[in-house]
N, C-alpha and C positions, 0 to 999 in steps of 0.2 A: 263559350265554346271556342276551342283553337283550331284554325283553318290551315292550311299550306298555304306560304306568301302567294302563290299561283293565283289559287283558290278565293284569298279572299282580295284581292285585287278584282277578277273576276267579279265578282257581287257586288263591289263596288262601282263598277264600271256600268253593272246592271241597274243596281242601284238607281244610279245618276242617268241612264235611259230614259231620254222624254217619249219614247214610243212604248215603253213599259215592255217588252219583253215577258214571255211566259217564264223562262227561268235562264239564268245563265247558262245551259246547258242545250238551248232550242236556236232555230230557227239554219238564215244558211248560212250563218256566220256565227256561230256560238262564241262569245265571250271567255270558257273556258273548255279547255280539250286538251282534256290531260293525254301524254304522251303515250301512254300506254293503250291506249284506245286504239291508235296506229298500231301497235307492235300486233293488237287482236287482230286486228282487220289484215296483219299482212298473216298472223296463224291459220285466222278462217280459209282463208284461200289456200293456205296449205293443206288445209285438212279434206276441204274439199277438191281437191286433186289428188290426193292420197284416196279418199273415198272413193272418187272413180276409177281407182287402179284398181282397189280392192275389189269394189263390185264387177268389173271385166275380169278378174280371176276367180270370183264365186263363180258367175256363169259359165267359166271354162272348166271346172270343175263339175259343175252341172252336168256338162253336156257329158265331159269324162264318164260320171257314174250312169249316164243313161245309156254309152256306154257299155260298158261293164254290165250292165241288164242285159243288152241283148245278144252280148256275147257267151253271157250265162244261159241263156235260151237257149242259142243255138249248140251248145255243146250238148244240154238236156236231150236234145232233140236227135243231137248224133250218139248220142250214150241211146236214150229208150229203141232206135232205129240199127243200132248195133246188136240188139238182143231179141230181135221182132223176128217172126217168123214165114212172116207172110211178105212178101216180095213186093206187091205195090203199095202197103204200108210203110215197107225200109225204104222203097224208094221215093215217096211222097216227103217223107219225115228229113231226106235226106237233104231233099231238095228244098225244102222246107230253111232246115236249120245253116243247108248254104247261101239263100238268100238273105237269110237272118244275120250270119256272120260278114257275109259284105257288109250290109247296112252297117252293122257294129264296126266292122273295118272301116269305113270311108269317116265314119265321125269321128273315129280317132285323127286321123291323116286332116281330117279338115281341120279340125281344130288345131293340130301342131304347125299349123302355118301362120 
């Protein structure tokens, strides 16, 4: 079997280990450590910082379409109280779907900051 000069210097070096070593590849001083292993470990961290961007713009996104729910509420509510005929139901529905629409407003405004 053909090794990478690296690679098999590495085994050899294990090899010749009078403490026997589980593998060239263990312990806190491994024997071989291929370059590439670095280059992962500076990706990982990459990725995991990209990860947490992404996941803080899911959630702001989250919040967006909840949102968007209650502002869909609250227009429902001034649409059916638009058409109502009875005076303390428009005005219930009114007041109803105005504190609905705050609430929907302030999440937006929170979140844009």
């Amino acid at each position: 079997m053909q090794f990478s000069p690296d690679l098999q210097a590495a085994i050899e070096v294990w090899a010749n280990d009078p403490n026997g070593g589980e593998t060239p590849f263990s312990g806190d001083n491994p024997a071989y450590y291929p370059t590439a292993w670095g280059d992962g470990e500076a990706l990982r961290e990459q990725a995991a910082s990209e990860f947490d961007q992404g996941d803080f713009y899911d959630q702001r996104g989250d919040k967006f379409v909840a949102a968007t729910v209650l502002l869909t509420v609250a227009l429902a509510l001034f649409g059916v109280a638009s058409v109502i005929w009875l005076r303390r139901w428009r005005l219930g529905l009114t007041v109803g779907g105005s504190a609905i629409m705050v609430a929907g407003a302030s999440v937006v405004v929170v979140n844009l900051v």
